[in-house]
C-alpha positions as a Markdown table, in Angstrom:
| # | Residue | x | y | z |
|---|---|---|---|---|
| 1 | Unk | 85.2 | 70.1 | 108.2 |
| 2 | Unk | 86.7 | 72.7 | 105.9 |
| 3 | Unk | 90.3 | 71.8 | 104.8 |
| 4 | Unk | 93.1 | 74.3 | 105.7 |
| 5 | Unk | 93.4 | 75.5 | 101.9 |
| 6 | Unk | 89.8 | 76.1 | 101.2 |
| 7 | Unk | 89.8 | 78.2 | 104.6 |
| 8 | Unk | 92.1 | 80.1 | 104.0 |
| 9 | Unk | 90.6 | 80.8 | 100.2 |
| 10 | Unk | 87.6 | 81.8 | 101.7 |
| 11 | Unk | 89.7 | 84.1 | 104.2 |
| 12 | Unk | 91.7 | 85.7 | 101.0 |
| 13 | Unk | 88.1 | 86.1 | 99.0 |
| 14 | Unk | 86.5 | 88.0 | 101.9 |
| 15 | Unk | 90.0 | 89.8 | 102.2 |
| 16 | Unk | 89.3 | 91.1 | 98.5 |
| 17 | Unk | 85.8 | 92.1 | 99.4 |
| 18 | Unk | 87.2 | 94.3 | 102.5 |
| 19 | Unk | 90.0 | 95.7 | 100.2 |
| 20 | Unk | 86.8 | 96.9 | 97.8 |
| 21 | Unk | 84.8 | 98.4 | 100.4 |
| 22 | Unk | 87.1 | 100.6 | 101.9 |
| 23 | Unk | 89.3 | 101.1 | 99.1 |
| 24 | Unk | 90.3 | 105.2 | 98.7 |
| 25 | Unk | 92.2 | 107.0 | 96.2 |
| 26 | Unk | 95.4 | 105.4 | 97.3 |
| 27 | Unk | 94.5 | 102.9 | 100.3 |
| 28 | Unk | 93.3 | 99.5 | 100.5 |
| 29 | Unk | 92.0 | 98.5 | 104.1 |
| 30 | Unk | 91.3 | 94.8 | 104.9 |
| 31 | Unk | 89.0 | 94.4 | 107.8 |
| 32 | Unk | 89.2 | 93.3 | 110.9 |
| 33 | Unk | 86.5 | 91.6 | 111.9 |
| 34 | Unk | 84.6 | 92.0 | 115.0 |
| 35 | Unk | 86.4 | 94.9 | 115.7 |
| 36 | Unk | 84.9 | 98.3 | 114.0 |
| 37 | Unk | 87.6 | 100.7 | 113.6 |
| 38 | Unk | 90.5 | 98.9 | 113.5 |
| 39 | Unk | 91.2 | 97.5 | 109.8 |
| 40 | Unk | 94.1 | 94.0 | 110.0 |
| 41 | Unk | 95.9 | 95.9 | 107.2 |
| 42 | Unk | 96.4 | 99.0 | 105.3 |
| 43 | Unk | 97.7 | 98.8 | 101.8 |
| 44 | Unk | 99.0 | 102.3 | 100.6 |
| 45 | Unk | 100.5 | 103.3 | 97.0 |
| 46 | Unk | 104.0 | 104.7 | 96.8 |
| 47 | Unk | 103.1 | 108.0 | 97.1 |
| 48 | Unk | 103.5 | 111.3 | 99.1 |
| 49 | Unk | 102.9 | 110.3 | 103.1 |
| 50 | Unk | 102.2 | 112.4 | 106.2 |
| 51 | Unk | 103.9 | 111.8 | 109.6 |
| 52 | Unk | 102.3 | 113.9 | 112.3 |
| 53 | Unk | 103.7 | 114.7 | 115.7 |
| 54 | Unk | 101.6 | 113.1 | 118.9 |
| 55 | Unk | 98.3 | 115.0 | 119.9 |
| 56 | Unk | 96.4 | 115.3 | 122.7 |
| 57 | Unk | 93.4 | 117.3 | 124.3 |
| 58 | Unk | 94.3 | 117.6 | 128.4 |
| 59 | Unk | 91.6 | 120.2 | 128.5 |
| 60 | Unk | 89.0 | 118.2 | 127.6 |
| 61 | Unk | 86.8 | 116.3 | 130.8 |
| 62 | Unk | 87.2 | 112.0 | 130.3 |
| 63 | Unk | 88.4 | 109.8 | 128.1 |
| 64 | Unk | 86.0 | 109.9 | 125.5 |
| 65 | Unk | 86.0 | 113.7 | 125.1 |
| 66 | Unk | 89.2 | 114.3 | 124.8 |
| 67 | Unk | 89.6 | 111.2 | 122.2 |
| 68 | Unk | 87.5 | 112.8 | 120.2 |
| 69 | Unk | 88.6 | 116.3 | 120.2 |
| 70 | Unk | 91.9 | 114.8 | 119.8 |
| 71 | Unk | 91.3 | 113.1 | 116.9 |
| 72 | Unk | 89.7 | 116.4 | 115.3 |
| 73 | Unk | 93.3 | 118.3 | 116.4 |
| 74 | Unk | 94.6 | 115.6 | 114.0 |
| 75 | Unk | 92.3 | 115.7 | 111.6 |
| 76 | Unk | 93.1 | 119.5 | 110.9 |
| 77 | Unk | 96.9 | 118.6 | 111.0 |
| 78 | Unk | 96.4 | 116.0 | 108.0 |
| 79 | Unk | 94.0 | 118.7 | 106.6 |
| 80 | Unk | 96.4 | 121.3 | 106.4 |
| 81 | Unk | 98.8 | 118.6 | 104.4 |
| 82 | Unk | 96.5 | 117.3 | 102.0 |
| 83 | Unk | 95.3 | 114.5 | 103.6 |
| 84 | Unk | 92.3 | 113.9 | 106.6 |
| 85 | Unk | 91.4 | 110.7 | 108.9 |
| 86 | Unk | 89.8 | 108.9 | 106.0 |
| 87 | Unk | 93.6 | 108.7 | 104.3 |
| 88 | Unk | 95.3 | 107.3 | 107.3 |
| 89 | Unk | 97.0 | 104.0 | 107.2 |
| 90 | Unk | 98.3 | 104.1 | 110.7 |
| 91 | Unk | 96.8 | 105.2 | 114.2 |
| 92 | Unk | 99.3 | 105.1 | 116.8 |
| 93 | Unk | 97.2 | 105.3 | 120.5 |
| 94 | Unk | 99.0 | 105.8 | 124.0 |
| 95 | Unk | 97.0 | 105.4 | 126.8 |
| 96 | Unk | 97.2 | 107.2 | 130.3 |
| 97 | Unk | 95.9 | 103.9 | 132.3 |
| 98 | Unk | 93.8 | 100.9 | 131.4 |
| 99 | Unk | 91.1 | 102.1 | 133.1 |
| 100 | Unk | 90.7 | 105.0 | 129.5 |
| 101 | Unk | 91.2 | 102.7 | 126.8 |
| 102 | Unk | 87.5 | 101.4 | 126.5 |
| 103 | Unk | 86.2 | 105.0 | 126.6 |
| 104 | Unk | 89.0 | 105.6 | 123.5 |
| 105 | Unk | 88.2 | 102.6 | 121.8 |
| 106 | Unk | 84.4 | 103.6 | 121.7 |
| 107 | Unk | 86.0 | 107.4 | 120.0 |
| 108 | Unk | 87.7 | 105.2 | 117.4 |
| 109 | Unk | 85.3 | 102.5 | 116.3 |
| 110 | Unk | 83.1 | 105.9 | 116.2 |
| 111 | Unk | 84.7 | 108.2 | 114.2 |
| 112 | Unk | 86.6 | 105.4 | 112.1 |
| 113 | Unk | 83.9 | 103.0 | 111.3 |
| 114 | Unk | 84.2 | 103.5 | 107.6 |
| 115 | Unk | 87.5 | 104.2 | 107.0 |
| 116 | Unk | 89.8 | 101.4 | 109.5 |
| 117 | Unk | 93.3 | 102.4 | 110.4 |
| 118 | Unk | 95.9 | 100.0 | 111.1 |
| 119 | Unk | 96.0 | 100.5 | 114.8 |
| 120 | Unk | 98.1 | 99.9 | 117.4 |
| 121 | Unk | 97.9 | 100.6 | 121.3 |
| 122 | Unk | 99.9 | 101.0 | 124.3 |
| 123 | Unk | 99.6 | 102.7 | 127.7 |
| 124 | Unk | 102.5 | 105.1 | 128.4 |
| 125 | Unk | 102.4 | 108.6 | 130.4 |
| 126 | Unk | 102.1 | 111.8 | 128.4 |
| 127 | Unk | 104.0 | 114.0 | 127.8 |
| 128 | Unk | 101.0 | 116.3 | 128.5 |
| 129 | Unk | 100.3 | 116.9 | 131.9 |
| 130 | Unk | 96.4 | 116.0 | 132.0 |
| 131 | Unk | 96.3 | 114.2 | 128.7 |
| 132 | Unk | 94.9 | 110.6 | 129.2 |
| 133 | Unk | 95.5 | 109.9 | 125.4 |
| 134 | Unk | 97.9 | 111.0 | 122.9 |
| 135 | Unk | 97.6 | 110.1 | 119.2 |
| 136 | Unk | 100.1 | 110.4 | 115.9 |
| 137 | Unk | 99.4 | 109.4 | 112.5 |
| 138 | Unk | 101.3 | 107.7 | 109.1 |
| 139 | Unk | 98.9 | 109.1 | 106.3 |
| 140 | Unk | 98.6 | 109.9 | 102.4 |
| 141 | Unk | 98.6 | 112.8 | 101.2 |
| 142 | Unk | 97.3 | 114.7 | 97.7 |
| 143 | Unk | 100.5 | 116.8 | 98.0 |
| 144 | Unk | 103.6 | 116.2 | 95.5 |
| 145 | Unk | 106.8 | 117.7 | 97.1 |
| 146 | Unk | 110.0 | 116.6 | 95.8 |
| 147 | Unk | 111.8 | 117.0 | 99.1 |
| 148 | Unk | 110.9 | 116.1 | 102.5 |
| 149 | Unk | 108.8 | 119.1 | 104.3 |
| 150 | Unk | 108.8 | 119.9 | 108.0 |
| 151 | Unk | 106.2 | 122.1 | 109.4 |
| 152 | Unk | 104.1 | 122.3 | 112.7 |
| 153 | Unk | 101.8 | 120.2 | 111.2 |
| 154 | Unk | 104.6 | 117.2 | 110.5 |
| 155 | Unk | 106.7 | 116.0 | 108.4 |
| 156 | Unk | 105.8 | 115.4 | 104.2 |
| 157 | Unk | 107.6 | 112.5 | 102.8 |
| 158 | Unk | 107.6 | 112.4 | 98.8 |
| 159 | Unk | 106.9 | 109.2 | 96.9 |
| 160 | Unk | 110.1 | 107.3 | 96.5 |
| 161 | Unk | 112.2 | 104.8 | 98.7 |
| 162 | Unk | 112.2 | 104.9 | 101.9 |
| 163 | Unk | 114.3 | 103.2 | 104.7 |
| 164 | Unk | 113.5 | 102.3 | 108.0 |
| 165 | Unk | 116.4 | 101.6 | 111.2 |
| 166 | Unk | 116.4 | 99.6 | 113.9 |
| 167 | Unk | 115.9 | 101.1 | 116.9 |
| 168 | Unk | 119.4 | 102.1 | 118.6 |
| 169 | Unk | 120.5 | 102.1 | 122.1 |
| 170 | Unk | 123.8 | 103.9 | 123.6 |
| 171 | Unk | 124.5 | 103.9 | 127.3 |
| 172 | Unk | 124.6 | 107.0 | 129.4 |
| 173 | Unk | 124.4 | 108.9 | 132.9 |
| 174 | Unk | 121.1 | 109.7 | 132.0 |
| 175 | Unk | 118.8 | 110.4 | 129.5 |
| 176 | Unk | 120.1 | 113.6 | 128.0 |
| 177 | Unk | 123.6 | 112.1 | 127.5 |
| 178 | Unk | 121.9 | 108.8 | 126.5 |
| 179 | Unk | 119.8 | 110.1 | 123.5 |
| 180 | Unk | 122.9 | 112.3 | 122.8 |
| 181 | Unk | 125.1 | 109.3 | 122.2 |
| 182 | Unk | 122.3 | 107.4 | 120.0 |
| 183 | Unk | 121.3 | 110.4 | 118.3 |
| 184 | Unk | 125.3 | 110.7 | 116.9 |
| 185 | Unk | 125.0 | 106.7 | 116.3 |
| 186 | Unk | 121.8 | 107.1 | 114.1 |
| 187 | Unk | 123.0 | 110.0 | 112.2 |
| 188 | Unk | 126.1 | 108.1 | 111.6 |
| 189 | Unk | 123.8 | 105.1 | 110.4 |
| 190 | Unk | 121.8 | 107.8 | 108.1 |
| 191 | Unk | 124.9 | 109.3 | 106.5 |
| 192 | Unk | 126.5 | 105.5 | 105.7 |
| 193 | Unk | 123.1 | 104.9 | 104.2 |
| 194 | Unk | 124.1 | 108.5 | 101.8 |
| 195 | Unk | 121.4 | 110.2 | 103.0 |
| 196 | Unk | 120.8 | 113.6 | 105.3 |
| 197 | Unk | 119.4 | 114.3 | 108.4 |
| 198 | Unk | 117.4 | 116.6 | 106.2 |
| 199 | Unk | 115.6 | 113.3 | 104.6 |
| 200 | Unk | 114.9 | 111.8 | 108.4 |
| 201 | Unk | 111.0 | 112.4 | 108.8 |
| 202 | Unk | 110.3 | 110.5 | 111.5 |
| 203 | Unk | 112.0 | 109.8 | 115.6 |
| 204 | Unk | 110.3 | 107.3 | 117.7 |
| 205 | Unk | 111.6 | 107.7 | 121.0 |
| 206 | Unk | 111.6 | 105.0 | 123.8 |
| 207 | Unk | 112.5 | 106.7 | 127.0 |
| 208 | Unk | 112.8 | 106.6 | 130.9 |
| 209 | Unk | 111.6 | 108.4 | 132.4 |
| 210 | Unk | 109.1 | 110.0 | 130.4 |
| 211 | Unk | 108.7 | 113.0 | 133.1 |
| 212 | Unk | 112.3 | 113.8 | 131.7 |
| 213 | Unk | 111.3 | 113.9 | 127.8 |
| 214 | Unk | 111.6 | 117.7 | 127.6 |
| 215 | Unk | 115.8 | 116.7 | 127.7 |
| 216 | Unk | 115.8 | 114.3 | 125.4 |
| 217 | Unk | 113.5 | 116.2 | 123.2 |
| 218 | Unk | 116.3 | 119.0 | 123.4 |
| 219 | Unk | 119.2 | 116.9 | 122.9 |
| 220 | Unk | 117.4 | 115.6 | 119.5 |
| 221 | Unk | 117.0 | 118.9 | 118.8 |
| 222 | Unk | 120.5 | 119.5 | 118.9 |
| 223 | Unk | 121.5 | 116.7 | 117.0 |
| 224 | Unk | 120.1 | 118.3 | 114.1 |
| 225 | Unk | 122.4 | 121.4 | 114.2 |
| 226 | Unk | 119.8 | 124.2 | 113.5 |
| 227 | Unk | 117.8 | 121.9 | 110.5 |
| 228 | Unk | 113.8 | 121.4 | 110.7 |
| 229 | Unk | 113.7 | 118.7 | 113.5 |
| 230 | Unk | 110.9 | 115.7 | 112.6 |
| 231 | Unk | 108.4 | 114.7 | 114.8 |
| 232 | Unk | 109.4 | 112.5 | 117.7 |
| 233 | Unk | 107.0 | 110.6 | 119.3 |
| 234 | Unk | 107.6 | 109.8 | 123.0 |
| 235 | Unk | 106.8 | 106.2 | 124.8 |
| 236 | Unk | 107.6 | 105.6 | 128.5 |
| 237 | Unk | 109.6 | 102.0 | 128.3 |
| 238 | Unk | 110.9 | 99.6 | 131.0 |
| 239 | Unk | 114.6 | 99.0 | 130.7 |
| 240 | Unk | 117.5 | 99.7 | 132.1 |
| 241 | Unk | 118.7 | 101.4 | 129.5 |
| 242 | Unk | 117.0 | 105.0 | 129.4 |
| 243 | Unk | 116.3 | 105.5 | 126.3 |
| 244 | Unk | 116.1 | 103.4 | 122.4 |
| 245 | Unk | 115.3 | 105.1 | 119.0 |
| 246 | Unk | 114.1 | 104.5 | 115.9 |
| 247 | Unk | 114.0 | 106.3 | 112.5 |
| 248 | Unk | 112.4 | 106.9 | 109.5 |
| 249 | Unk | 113.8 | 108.9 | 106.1 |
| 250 | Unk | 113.3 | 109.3 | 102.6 |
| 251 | Unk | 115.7 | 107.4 | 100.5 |
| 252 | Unk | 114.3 | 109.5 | 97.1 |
| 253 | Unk | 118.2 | 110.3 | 96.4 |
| 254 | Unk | 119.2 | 106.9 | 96.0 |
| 255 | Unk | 119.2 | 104.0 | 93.6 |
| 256 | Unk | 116.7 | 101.3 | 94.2 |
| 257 | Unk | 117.9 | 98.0 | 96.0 |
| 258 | Unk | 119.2 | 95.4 | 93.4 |
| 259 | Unk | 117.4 | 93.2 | 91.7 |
| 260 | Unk | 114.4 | 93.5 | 94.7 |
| 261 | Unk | 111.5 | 95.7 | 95.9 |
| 262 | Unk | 113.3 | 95.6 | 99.7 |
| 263 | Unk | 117.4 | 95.0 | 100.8 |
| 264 | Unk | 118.3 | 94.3 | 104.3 |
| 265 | Unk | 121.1 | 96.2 | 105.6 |
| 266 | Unk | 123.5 | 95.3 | 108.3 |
| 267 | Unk | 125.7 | 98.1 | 109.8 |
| 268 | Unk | 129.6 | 96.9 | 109.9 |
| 269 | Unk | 129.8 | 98.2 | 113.8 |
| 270 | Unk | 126.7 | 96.9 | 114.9 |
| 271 | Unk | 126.0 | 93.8 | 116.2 |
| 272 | Unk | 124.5 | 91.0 | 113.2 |
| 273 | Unk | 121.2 | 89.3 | 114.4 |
| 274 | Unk | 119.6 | 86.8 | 112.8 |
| 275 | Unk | 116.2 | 88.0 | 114.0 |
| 276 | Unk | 116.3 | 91.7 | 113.0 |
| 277 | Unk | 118.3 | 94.1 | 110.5 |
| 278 | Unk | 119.9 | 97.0 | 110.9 |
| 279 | Unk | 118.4 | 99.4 | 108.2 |
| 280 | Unk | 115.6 | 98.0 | 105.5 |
| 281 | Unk | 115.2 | 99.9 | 101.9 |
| 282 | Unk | 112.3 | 99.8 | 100.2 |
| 283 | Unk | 112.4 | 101.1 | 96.2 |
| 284 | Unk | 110.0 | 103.9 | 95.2 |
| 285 | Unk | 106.9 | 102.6 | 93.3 |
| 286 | Unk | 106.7 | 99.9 | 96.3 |
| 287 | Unk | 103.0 | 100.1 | 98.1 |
| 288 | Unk | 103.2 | 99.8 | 102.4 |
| 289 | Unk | 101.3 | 97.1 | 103.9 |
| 290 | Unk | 100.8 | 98.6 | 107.5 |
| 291 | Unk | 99.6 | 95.8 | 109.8 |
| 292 | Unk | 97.2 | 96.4 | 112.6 |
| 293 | Unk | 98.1 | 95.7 | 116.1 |
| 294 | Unk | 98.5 | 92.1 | 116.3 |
| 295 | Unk | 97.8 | 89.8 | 119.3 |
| 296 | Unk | 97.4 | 86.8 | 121.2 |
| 297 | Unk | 94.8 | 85.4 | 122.9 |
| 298 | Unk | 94.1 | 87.6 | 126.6 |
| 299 | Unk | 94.9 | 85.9 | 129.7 |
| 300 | Unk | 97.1 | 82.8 | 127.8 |
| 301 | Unk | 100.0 | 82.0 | 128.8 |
| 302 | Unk | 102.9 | 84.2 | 127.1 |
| 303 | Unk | 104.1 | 81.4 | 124.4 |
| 304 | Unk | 101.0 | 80.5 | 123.5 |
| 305 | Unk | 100.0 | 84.1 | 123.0 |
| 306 | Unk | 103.4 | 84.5 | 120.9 |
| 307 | Unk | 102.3 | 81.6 | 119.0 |
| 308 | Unk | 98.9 | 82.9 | 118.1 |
| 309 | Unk | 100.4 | 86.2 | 116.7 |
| 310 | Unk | 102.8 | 84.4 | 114.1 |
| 311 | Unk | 99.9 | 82.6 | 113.3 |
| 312 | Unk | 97.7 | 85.3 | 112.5 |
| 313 | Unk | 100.6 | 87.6 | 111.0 |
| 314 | Unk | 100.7 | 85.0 | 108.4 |
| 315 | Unk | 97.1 | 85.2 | 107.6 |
| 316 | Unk | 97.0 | 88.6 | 107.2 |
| 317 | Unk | 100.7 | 89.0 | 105.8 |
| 318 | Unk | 99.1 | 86.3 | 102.9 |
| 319 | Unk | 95.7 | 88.5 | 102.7 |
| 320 | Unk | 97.6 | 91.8 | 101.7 |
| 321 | Unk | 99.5 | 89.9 | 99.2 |
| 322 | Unk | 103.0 | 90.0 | 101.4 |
| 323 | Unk | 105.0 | 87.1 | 103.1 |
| 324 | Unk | 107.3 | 86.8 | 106.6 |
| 325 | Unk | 110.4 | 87.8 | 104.2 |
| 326 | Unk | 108.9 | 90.5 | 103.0 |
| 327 | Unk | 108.3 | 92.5 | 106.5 |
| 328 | Unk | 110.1 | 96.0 | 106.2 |
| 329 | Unk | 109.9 | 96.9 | 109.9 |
| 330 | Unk | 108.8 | 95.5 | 113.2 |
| 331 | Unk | 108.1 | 97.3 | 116.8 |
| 332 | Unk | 107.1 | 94.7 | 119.7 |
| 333 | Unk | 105.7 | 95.6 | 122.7 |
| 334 | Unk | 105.7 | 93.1 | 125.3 |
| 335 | Unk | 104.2 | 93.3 | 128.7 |
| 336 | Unk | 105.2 | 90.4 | 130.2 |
| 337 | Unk | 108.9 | 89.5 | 130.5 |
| 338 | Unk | 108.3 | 86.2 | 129.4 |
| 339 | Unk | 107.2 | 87.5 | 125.7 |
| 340 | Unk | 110.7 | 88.6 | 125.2 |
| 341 | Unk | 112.4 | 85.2 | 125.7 |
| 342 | Unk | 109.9 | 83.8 | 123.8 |
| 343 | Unk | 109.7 | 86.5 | 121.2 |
| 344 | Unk | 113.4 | 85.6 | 120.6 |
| 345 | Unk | 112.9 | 81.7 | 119.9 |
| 346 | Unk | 109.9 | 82.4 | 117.4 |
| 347 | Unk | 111.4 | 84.9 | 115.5 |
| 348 | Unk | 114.0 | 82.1 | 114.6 |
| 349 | Unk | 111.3 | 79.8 | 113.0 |
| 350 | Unk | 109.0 | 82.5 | 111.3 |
| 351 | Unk | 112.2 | 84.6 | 109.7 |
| 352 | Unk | 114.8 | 84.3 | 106.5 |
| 353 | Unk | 117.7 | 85.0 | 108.9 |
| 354 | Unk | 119.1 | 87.0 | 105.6 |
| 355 | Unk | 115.6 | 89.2 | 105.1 |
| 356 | Unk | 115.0 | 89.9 | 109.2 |
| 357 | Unk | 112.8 | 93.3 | 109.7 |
| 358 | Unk | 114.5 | 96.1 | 111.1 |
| 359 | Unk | 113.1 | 96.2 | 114.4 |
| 360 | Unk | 112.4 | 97.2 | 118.3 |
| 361 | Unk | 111.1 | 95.4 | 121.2 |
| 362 | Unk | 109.8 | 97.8 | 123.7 |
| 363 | Unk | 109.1 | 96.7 | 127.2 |
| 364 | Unk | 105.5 | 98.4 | 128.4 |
| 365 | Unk | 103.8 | 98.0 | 131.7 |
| 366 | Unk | 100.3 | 97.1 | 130.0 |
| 367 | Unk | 99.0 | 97.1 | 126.5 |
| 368 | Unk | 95.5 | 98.0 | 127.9 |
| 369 | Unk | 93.8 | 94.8 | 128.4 |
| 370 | Unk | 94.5 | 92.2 | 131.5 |
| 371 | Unk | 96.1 | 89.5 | 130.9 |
| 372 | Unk | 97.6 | 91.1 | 127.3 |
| 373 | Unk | 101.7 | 89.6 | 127.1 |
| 374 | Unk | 102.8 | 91.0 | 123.2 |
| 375 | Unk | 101.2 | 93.8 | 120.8 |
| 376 | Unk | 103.1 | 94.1 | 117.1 |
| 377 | Unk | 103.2 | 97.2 | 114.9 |
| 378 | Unk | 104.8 | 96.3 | 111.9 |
| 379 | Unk | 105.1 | 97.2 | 107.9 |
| 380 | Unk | 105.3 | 95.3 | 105.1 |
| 381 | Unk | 105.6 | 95.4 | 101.1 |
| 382 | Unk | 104.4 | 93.3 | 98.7 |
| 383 | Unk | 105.9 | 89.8 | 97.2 |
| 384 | Unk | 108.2 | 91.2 | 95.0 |
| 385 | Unk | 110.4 | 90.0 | 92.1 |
């Protein structure tokens, strides 16, 4: 029998032969194998990155059809910013039911087969009546703006730092006074950070219900006073709260973290966690390791699937040249309400309880195969000084 360290050599060797064959411009892709498509990790320079809004194709017939004319709407989105499906690095995928995901997984192990995104799935309504799969994107682009760019298209972030925040959470008496209250908490976190809402390129949105998105869509809006608003991607959770949010920005204006590629922020009127941060920094020059879609073992029971994730995060973390105190952000999705007790327990053993991600856990009602308890989308940089 192969000892531990010699299998996991071979696993890093074959990594290196992955990262060759689908290496681009500015991406490195290690594969995932037995799944054409998907790649375990993305490795992306510090460099100019497009964040495009969700798309979808309701007036298409079937899964597969509208997938792939979906995923051509994207493809002239990224197009249009200097970039196109062979530069993506993420592929976020929301699903109108179980019963479209093998349909959409045949579109993307098509139209990807050379070219892997890290990819990450969910079902959640749309926001489109019809749609029965939505899509949005994190991708490189040829482009070299100096500022942040909104358009139709997305949002253009220029090389440079970056910083990602937790998501946030503020009571209401519904969801338009709810995302009103976190969108005033965020901000607040962006301006302690020194930055604008001008540098924010990115909203992901966790909302109930989503048949109400259109007011929490206009209360972001608002919270932007009259400035380009990002792209804000919409996912139906179960909570009772009614809605969470997370955020991305350029951190280009600011000095780089000391003495580190990555700092862990905690906010002074936030809550401290051991098991997540509130806002993580990352200094320009600093390549993203976007990690596929991790998860357990189908149909095992929810610790045992937890256990299989941490296991496999630390292969891949260790492939793409990373470590567990060196994740950058974190979104869980659990459908099982088990996962989330045991979620909390594992984090404890895996994470530096002084370099926790910043991070969300996301209660879904499937993750589009039975049996499926926990699915992680989460970011990475390199072992750093």
């Amino acid at each position: 029998m192969a000892s531990p360290f010699r299998t996991h050599c071979l696993s890093f060797a074959f990594a290196a032969l992955c990262l060759s064959a689908f290496a681009q411009p500015s991406l490195q892709r290690i594969a995932q194998p037995g799944q054409t498509g998907h790649a375990a990790a993305v490795r992306v320079a510090d460099g100019a990155l497009i964040f495009t809004p969700q798309v979808s194709a309701p007036d298409k017939t079937g899964a597969r059809a509208q997938a792939e004319h979906a995923l051509t709407l994207l493809a002239t989105l990224l197009e249009a910013q200097g970039s196109g499906l062979t530069q993506i690095a993420r592929l976020n995928v929301y699903a109108a039911s179980d019963a479209a995901v093998p349909a959409i997984e045949a579109a993307i192990a098509a139209r990807f087969a050379s070219a892997p995104p890290a990819v990450t799935l969910v079902i959640s309504p749309l926001a489109q009546p019809g749609a029965l799969v939505a899509f949005d994107a994190i991708a490189a682009s040829s482009k070299s703006p100096d500022t942040v760019q909104i358009t139709p298209h997305g949002a253009l972030m220029p090389a440079g730092g970056k910083i990602f925040i937790s998501g946030q959470a503020e009571r209401g008496t519904d969801l338009a006074s709810a995302t009103r209250l976190t969108m005033e908490k965020l901000l607040k976190s962006v301006e302690h950070f020194g930055l604008k809402k001008t540098d924010v390129v990115q909203l992901k949105a966790f909302v109930r219900p989503l048949s109400d998105h259109a007011a929490a869509a206009r209360e972001i809006a608002a919270s932007f006073g009259g400035a380009p608003v990002p792209p804000v991607i919409f996912v139906e959770w179960q909570s009772d709260l009614f809605t969470e949010i997370e955020l991305v920005a350029s951190a280009r204006s600011l000095p780089p973290p000391a003495g580190d590629t990555i700092s862990y922020t905690f906010l002074p009127w936030l809550t401290r966690s051991p098991r997540y941060c509130h806002i993580t920094h990352i200094a320009a020059g600093t390549p993203l390791i976007f990690i596929g879609g991790i998860n357990g073992v189908d149909g095992t029971e929810p610790r045992a699937q937890m256990k299989s994730i941490f296991e496999r995060l630390g292969s891949v973390l260790f492939e793409a040249g990373s470590s567990y105190r060196n994740l950058a952000k974190a979104t869980y999705y659990l459908a099982d309400p088990k996962a989330q007790a045991v979620l909390g327990v594992i984090r404890g053993v895996y994470y530096d309880p002084t370099r926790p991600p910043a991070a969300s856990a996301v209660r879904v009602p499937s993750l589009g195969h039975a049996g499926r308890a926990a699915h992680f989308d989460l970011i990475a940089v390199p072992v750093g000084k």
